[in-house]
C-alpha positions, 0 to 999 in steps of 0.5 A: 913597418913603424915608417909605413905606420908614421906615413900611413898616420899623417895621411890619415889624419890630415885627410880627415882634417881635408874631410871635415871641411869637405864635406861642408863645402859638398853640401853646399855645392849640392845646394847650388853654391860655390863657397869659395871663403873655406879657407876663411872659416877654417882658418877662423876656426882654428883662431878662435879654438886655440884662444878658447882653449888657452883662456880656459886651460882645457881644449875642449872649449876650443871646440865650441868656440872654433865651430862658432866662429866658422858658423860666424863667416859662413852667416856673412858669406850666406847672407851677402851672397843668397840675401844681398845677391853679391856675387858669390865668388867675391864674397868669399874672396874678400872673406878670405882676404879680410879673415887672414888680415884679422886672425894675423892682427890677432895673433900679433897680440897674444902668445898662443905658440902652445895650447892646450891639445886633445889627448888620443883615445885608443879603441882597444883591438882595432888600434893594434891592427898592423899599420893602419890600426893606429891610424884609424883608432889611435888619435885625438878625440875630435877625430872620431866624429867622421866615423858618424859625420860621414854616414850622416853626410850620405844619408841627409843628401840622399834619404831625407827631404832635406836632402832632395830640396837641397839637392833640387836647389842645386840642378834647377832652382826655377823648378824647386821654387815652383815645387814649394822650396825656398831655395834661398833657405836650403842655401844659406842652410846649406851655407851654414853647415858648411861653416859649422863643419869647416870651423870644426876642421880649424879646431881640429887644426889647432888642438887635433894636430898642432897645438898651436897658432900661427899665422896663415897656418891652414895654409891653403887647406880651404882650397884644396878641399874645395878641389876635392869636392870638384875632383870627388865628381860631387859626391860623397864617396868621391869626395873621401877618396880626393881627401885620402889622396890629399892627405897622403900626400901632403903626410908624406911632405910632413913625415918624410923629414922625420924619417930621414929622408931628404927631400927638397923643402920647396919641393914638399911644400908644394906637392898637394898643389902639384897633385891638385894641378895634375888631377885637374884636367879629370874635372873637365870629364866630370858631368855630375856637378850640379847644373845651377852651380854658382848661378843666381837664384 
């Protein structure tokens, strides 16, 4: 039972990790964008958070500091791309590229091999539910905000304005704009969210899981999430249920040398891309992506 709650633990929360970034990527696909520079924010996200937590002594500034320099990538992934009119997935590659360059410069020049971490909070009752309850309301407070991240997520898509405008941005931008939307905004706001929410996942990263900064340490964790949206079939459900395959299966690749067991480093290093490289051919059944994805505006 405790190895079923350790493996059932680290998948839990690095679906989450995945989620957060998720579902900012969602958005802004709905919104008719491929924002490939993920990867970007959160690795800038969990730069800046540890160094604000480490000036500071508390890891609660790392918050604030993660989710503006997520927000500071996506303001130049939007603007290059929906105001310059580059192409969108050479944006987020440079981005990528020079972002990485950056935060290893940086890293090079200061010490953050620990940082301050954000204590768990454990929900009296629901934590002491046999396997899953530590999982779920036994973690470091950063990781509560899904319960109301993923609710709002569903609602503002698919119950508000916003969200239709949006969306309309995405499967025909000709039309939207003859309805009165500006479909530029809804991206780069679209955009945004993404960055906010994708800066928050890197924050989570260092001060929720690691307590740490190293270099390239999201290691290819904006990718994956970009996989999941595709292989959720753009939705928000779809997209939770990506992220908890994701998330077990790179939490089995952690817990499973803790537990004893043997398994090829290489091998456990690789599998999230094997599980992304063997469920990519169900993208190719999907037809729900929106129609303007990746197009111009």
């Amino acid at each position: 039972m405790h190895s079923a709650a350790i493996l059932v633990g680290s998948g839990v929360t690095l679906a989450v990790l995945l989620l957060f970034a998720a579902l900012g990527e969602l958005i802004a696909e709905q919104a008719g964008t491929l924002n490939i520079s993920v990867e970007a924010m959160m690795l800038a996200g969990a730069y800046a958070a540890g160094a604000a937590a480490h000036a500071a002594g508390s890891p609660a500034a790392g918050v604030p500091a993660g989710i503006a320099a997520g927000a500071a990538v996506a303001f130049v992934q939007a603007n290059l791309s929906h105001r310059a009119r580059l192409d969108q997935f050479v944006v987020g590659l440079v981005l990528v590229i020079l972002v990485q360059g950056v935060t290893s410069f940086l890293i090079g020049t200061t010490n953050l091999a620990a940082v301050p971490s954000a204590g768990n909070i454990r929900i009296p009752g629901l934590a002491s539910v046999p396997v899953v309850g530590g999982a779920l309301f036994n973690q470091p407070w950063p990781f509560y905000a899904i319960y109301l991240l993923l609710p709002a997520v569903g609602w503002g898509l698919y119950r508000t304005r916003w969200g239709l405008e949006l969306r309309a941005s995405g499967e025909n931008p000709r039309a939207a704009r003859v309805s009165g939307v500006n479909v530029g905004r809804r991206r780069r706001g679209a955009i945004y969210l993404c960055g906010l929410l994708s800066g928050y996942a890197g924050a989570f990263l260092t001060i929720g899981i690691v307590g740490a900064v190293s270099e390239g340490m999201t290691a290819g964790s904006g990718y994956i999430a970009i996989a999941a949206v595709l292989l959720g079939g753009w939705s928000v459900r779809g997209t939770v249920i990506a992220c908890a395959v994701f998330g077990a299966v790179q939490g089995a690749a952690v817990a499973l040398p803790s537990l004893g067991v043997t398994v090829n480093s290489q091998l456990l290093t690789a599998a999230p891309y094997l599980v992304v490289l063997a469920l990519t051919p169900l993208i190719a059944r999907r037809r729900s992506q929106p129609a303007a994805l990746g197009l111009p505006m």
